[in-house]
C-alpha positions as CSV (number, residue, x, y, z in Angstrom):
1,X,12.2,40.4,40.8
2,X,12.6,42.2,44.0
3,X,10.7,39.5,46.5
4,X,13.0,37.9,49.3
5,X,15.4,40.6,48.4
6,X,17.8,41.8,51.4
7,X,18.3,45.8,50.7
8,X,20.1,48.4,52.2
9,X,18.8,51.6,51.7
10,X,21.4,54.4,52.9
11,X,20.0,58.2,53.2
12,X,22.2,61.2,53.4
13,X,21.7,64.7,54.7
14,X,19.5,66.3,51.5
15,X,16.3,68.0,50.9
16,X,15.4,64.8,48.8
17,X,15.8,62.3,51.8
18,X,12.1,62.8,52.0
19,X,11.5,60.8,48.6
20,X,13.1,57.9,50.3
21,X,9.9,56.9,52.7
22,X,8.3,56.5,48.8
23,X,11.5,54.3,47.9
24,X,10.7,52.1,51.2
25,X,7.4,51.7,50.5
26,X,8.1,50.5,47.2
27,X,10.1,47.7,47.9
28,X,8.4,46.9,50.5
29,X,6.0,46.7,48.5
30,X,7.7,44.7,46.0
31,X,8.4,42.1,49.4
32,X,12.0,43.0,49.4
33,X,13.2,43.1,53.0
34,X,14.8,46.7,54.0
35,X,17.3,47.7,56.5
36,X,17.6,51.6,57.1
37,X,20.8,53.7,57.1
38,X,20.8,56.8,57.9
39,X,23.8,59.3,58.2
40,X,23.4,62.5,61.6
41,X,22.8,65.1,59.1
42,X,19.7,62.8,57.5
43,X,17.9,62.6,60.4
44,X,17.6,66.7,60.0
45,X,15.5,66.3,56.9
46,X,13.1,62.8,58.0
47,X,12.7,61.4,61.1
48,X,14.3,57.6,61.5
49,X,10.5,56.8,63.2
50,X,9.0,57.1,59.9
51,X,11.8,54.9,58.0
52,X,11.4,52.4,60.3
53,X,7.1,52.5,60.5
54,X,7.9,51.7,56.5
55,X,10.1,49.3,56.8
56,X,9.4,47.6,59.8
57,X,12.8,47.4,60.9
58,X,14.7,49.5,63.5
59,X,16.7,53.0,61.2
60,X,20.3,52.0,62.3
61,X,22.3,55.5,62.3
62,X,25.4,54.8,64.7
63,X,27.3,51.8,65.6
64,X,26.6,51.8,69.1
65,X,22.7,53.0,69.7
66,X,21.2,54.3,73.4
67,X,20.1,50.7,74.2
68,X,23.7,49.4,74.1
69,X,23.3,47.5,70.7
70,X,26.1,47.6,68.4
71,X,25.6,47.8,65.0
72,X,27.9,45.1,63.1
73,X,28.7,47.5,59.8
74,X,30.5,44.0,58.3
75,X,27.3,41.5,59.6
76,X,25.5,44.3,57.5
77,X,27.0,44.7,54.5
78,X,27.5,40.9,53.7
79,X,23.6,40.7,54.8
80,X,22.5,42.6,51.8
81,X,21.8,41.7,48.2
82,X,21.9,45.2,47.0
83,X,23.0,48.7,48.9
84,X,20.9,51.5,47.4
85,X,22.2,55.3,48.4
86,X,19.6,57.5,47.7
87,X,19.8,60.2,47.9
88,X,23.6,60.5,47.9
89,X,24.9,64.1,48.5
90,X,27.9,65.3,47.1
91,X,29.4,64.8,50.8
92,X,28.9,61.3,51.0
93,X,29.6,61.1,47.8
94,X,33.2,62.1,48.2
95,X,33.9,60.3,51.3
96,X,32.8,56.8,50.1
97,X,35.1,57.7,46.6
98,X,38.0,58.7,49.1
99,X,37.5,55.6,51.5
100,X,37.0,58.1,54.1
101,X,35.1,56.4,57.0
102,X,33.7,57.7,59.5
103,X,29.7,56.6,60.2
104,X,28.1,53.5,60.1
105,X,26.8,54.1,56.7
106,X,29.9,54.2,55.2
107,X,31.9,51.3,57.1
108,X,28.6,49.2,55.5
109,X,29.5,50.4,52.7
110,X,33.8,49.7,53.0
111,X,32.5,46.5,54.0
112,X,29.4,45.2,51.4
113,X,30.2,42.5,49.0
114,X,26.6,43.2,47.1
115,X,26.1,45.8,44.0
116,X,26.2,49.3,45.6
117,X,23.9,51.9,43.7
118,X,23.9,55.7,44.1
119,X,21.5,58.0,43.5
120,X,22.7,61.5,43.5
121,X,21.0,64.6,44.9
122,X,22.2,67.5,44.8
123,X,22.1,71.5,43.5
124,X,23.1,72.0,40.4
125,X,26.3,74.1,40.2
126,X,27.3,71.4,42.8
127,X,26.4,68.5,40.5
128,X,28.1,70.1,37.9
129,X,31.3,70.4,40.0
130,X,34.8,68.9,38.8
131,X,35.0,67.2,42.2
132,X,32.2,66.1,42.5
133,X,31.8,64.4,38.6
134,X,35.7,63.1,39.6
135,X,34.0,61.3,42.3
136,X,31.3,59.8,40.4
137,X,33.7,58.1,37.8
138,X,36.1,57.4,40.7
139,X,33.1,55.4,42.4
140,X,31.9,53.6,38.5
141,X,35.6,52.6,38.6
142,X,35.4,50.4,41.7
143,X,32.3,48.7,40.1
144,X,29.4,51.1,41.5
145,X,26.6,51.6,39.8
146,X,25.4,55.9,39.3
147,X,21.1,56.0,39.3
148,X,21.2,59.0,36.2
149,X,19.6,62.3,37.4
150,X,17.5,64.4,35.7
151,X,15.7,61.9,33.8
152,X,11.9,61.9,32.2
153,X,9.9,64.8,31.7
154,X,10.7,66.6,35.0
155,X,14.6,66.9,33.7
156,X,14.3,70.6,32.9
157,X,13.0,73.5,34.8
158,X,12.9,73.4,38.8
159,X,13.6,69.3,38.8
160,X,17.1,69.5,36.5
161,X,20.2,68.2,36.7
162,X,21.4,67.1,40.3
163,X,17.9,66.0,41.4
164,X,17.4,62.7,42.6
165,X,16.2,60.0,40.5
166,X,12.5,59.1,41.2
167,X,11.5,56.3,43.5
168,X,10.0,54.2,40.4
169,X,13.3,54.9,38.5
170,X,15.1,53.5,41.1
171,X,13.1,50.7,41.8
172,X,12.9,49.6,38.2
173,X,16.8,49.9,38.4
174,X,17.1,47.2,40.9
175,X,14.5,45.4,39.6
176,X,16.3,45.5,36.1
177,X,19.5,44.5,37.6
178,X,18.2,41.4,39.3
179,X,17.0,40.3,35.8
180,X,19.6,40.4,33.8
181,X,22.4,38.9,36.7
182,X,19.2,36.0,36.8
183,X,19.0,36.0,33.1
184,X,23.1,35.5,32.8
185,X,23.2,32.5,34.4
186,X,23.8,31.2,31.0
187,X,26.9,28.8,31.8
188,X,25.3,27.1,34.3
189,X,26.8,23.4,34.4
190,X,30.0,24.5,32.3
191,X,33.1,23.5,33.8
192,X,36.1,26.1,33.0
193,X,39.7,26.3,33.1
194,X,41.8,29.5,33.7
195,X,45.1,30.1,33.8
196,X,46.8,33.4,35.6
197,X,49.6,35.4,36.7
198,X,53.2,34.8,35.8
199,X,55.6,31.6,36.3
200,X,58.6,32.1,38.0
201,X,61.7,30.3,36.6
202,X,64.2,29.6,39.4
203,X,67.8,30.4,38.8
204,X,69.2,29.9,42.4
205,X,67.7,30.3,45.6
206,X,67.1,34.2,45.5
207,X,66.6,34.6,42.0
208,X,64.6,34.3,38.6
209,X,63.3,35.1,35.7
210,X,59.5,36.2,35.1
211,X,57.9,39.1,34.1
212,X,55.1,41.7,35.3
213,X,51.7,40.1,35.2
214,X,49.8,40.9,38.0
215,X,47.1,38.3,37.5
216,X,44.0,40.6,37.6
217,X,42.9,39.8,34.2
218,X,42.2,36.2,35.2
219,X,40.9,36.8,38.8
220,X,38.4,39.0,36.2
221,X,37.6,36.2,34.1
222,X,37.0,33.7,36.8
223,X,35.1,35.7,38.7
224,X,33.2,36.4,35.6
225,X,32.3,32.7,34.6
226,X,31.4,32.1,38.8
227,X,29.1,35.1,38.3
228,X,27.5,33.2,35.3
229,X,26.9,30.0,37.1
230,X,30.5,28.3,35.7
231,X,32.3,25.5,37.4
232,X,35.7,27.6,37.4
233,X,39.3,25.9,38.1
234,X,42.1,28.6,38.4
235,X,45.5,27.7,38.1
236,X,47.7,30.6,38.8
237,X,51.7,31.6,39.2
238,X,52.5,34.0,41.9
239,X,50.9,37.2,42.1
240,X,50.9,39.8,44.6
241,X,46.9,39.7,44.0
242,X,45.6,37.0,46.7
243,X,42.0,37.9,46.6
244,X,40.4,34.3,47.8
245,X,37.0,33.8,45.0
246,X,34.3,32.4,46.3
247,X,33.1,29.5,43.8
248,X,36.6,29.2,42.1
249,X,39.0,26.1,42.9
250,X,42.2,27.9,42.8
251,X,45.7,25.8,42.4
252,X,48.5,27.4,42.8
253,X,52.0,27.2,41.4
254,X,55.3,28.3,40.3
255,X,56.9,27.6,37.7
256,X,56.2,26.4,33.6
257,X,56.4,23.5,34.0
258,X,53.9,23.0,37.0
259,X,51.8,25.4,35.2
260,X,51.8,23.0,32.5
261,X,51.2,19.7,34.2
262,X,48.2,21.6,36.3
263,X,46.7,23.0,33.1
264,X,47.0,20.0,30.6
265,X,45.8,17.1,33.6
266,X,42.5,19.3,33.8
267,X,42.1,20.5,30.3
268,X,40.4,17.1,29.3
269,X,37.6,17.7,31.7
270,X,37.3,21.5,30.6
271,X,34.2,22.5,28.4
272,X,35.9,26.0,27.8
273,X,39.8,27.1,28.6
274,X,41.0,30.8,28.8
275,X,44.4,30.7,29.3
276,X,45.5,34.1,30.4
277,X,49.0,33.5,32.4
278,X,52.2,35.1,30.9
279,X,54.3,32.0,30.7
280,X,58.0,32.3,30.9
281,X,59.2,31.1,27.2
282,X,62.0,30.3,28.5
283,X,63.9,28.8,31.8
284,X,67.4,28.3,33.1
285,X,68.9,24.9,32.1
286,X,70.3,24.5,35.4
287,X,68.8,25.6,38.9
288,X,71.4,26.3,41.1
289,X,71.2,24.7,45.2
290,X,73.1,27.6,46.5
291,X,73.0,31.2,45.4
292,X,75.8,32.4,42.4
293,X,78.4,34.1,44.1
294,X,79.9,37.0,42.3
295,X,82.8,36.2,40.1
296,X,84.3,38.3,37.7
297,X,82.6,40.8,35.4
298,X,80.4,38.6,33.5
299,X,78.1,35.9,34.1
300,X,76.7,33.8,31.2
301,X,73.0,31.7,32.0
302,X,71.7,29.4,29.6
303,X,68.2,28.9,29.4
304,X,66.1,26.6,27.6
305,X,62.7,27.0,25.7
306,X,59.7,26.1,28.1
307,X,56.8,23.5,27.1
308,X,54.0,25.9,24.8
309,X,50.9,25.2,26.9
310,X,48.5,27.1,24.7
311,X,50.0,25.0,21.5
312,X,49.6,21.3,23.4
313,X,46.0,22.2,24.6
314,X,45.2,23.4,20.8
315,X,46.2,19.9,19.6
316,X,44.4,17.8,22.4
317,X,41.5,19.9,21.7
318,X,38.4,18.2,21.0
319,X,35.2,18.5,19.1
320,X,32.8,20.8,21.6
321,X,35.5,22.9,23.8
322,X,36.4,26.4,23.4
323,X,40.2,27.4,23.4
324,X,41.0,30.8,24.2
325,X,44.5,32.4,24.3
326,X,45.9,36.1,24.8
327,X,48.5,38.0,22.9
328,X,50.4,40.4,24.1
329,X,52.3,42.6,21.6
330,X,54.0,45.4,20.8
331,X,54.5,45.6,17.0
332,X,52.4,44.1,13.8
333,X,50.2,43.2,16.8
334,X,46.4,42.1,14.6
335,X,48.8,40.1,12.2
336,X,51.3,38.4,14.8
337,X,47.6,37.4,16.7
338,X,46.0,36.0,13.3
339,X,48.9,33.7,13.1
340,X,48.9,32.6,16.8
341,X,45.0,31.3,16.6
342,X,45.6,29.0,13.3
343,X,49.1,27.9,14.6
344,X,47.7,27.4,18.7
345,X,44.5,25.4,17.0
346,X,42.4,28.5,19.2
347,X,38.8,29.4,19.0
348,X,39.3,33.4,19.9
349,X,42.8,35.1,20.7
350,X,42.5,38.1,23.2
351,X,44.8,41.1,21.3
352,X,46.4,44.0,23.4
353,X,49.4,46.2,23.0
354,X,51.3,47.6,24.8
355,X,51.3,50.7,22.8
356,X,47.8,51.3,24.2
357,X,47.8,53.5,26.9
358,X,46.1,51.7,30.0
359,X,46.4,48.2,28.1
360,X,48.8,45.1,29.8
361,X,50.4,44.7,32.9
362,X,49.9,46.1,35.9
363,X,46.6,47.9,35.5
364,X,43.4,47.8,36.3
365,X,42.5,48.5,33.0
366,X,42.5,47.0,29.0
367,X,41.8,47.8,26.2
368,X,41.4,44.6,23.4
369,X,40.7,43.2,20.3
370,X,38.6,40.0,20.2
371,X,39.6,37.3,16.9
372,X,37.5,35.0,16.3
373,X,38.0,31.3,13.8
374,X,36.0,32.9,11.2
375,X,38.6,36.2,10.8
376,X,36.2,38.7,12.6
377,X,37.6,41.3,14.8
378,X,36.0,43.1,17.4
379,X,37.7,46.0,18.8
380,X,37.1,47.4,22.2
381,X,37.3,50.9,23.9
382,X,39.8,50.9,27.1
383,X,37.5,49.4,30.2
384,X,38.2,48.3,33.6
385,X,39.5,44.7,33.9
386,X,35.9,43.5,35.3
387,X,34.2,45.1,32.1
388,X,36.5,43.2,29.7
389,X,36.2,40.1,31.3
390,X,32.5,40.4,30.7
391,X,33.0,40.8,27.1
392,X,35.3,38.4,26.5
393,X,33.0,36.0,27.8
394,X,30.3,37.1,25.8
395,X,32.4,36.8,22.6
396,X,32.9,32.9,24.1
397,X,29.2,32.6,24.7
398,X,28.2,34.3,21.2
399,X,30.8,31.6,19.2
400,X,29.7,29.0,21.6
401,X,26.1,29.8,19.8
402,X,27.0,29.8,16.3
C-alpha cells in the first residue's frame, strides 16, 4: 500500500532518531519515495549523510543550505502524501501544538495538506507530563494522528511508556491508513447536495435577521463525501468560514429564498442531500431601499414565514435518494426530531441540543443523535466537527445498504 507513496519523514533531537535509518529503510523498501527532515538538535544524535545514503535523497535541515538552495517548506508540504514525525520529542511536540515556527520542519509542517503522524519519544516522567499529554490532544484536535507508545512486548521494563513506536509499527500504521482511505472510496460516482451556513434576511441596507451558524458542519460533510470519492455541490449562506474545497462546487448565496431556488433546481439530479444550513423561518415583508431612520421609541417589523426547503425536497423525493435534515433543539429535543423526519418525508434527522455542552453553533465540536426511517437512534459522544461528519456519513452509507 506504500509503493509510489511521497513521505516526509521529520526527525527531532532524541536518543531514538537512530531508529529512524530502520523507518527509511522500510519504506523504501516498501517503494515509497522519502524526503528527510531533520531539525539542528537531530543531527546531534544521526548524521543527515546516513538519512540521505537510505533514502537517496538530499536530508533537508534549513531553508537556505551552503549551496545557496532554498528549501520551499510549502513546495514540500503539498509534495507529500503523508508527514511521519518520528521520533517527535516533547519539544517539537509543543511547538507544532502552539504553531510556533521556527525551522524548516515545522513551516512543512504549518504548511502540509497530507495526514501528519507523530511518533512520540520521550522519558517517561516527561511523557507523562500535563503539558506535554495537553499537547498531544491539542495536536488529535487539529486532525493529527498520535503513533501509541509503549506497545507490544517491549512496553514494560527499560522500553516503557514514552519510547518510540517501532519502525514496523509505524510502517504498518501508514500502510493501514492508505487502506482504509483506498477502501472508503465507497461513494464513488454519487452526486451530492449540501446545504450550509445561515441565510441572511435583509431588512434595509445595513441590517438583518439570521442567526449564528458558522457553516463548519457542512464544510465537514462536504469535505467528507469529496474524501469518499462524492460528486459534492455546496450551496452555502454567508459565513465567515471561506475555506475554498478542492473537489466541491460551491454556490453561494444570501438569502431563503435563493437558498431555496439553488437547493431545489439541483435536488433532482442529487443521489443523496444533507441539508445542514440554518434557514431563517422567517423574513421581513418589506426590504427597505434606504436604511430606517430612528423615529420614536418603538419600531414594529413584520415578517413573513419563509419557503420550508427541507419539507419541498421531502415531497419531490424520489424512489433511490437519501434525504437528510438536522434539528437543532433545546427542549423535548428526541421527540420534536421523530416528528420532523415523518412530517419532512427524511431518511435520517441529525439531533443536537443546545443543552449539550460543545454541541451547535459556533464550535468546532458536536455531539449528536442519528434517527433513522425505521425509529433507531444512535447516540454519539461529543467529537470534533470532522469526526461527526464521518459518522454521519456512515449512518447514510449503512441505510443506503439496507
Amino acid at each position: 500500500m506504500l509503493a509510489g507513496k511521497k513521505i516526509l519523514l521529520g526527525v527531532c533531537g532524541s536518543i531514538a532518531a537512530y531508529k529512524s535509518a530502520h523507518l527509511v529503510r522500510l519504506l523504501v523498501k516498501a517503494n515509497a519515495e522519502v524526503k528527510v527532515l531533520m531539525t539542528p538538535a537531530a543531527t546531534e544524535f544521526i548524521t543527515p549523510l546516513t538519512l540521505a545514503t537510505l533514502s537517496k535523497q538530499e536530508v533537508l535541515i534549513d531553508f537556505a543550505e551552503d549551496n545557496g538552495r532554498w528549501n520551499n517548506h510549502v513546495e514540500l508540504g503539498l509534495w507529500a502524501d503523508a508527514m511521519v514525525v518520528a521520533p517527535a520529542s516533547a519539544n517539537t511536540l509543543a511547538k507544532l501544538a502552539s504553531g510556533i515556527c521556527d525551522n524548516l520542519l515545522s513551516a512543512v509542517y504549518l504548511s502540509a495538506r497530507c495526514p501528519v503522524f507523530f511518533s512520540p519519544a520521550m522519558d517517561l516522567d516527561m511523557w507523562k507530563h500535563g503539558s506535554t499529554q495537553a499537547n498531544l490532544e491539542r495536536l488529535k484536535s487539529y486532525g493529527n494522528h498520535i503513533i501509541p507508545v509503549g506497545k507490544g512486548e517491549l512496553a514494560s521494563g527499560l522500553y516503557g511508556e514514552g519510547r518510540m513506536a517501532e519502525p514496523e509499527e509505524i510502517t504498518a500504521e501508514l500502510e493501514q491508513f492508505f487502506l482504509a482511505a483506498e477502501q472508503e472510496r465507497d461513494l464513488e460516482g454519487k452526486k451530492v447536495l449540501i446545504t450550509a451556513g445561515p441565510t441572511v434576511e435583509m431588512i434595509d441596507p445595513v441590517r438583518f435577521i439570521s442567526n449564528y451558524s458558522t457553516g463548519k458542519m457542512g464544510f465537514a460533510l462536504a469535505k467528507e463525501f469529496a474524501k469518499r470519492g462524492a460528486q459534492v455541490t455546496m450551496v452555502k449562506g454567508p459565513t465567515v468560514h471561506q475555506e475554498v474545497l478542492e473537489g466541491v462546487d460551491t454556490l453561494e448565496v444570501t438569502s431563503a429564498e435563493e437558498m431555496y431556488q439553488a437547493a431545489t433546481a439541483r435536488f433532482g439530479d442529487s443521489d443523496i442531500a444533507v441539508l445542514a444550513a440554518a434557514v431563517a423561518d422567517y423574513t421581513p415583508t418589506e426590504q427597505h431601499a434606504q436604511k430606517i431612520k430612528k423615529n420614536g421609541g418603538h419600531m414594529q417589523l413584520e415578517l413573513v414565514k419563509t419557503k420550508d426547503i427541507l419539507q419541498s425536497l421531502g415531497q419531490k423525493k424520489t424512489k433511490g435518494q437519501i434525504l437528510v435534515g438536522f434539528a437543532l433543539e433545546t427542549e423535548n429535543e428526541e421527540t420534536n426530531a421523530r416528528q420532523k423526519l415523518e412530517k419532512k418525508n427524511l431518511d435520517l434527522v441529525v439531533l443536537n441540543s443546545l443543552n449539550d455542552k460543545g454541541a451547535g453553533f459556533g464550535h468546532d465540536t458536536n455531539k449528536i443523535t442519528v434517527i433513522d426511517r425505521k425509529g433507531n437512534a444512535k447516540l454519539f459522544e461529543l467529537k470534533s466537527k470532522t469526526a461527526v461528519a464521518h459518522d454521519i456519513v456512515n449512518e447514510i452509507v449503512r441505510i443506503s445498504h439496507a
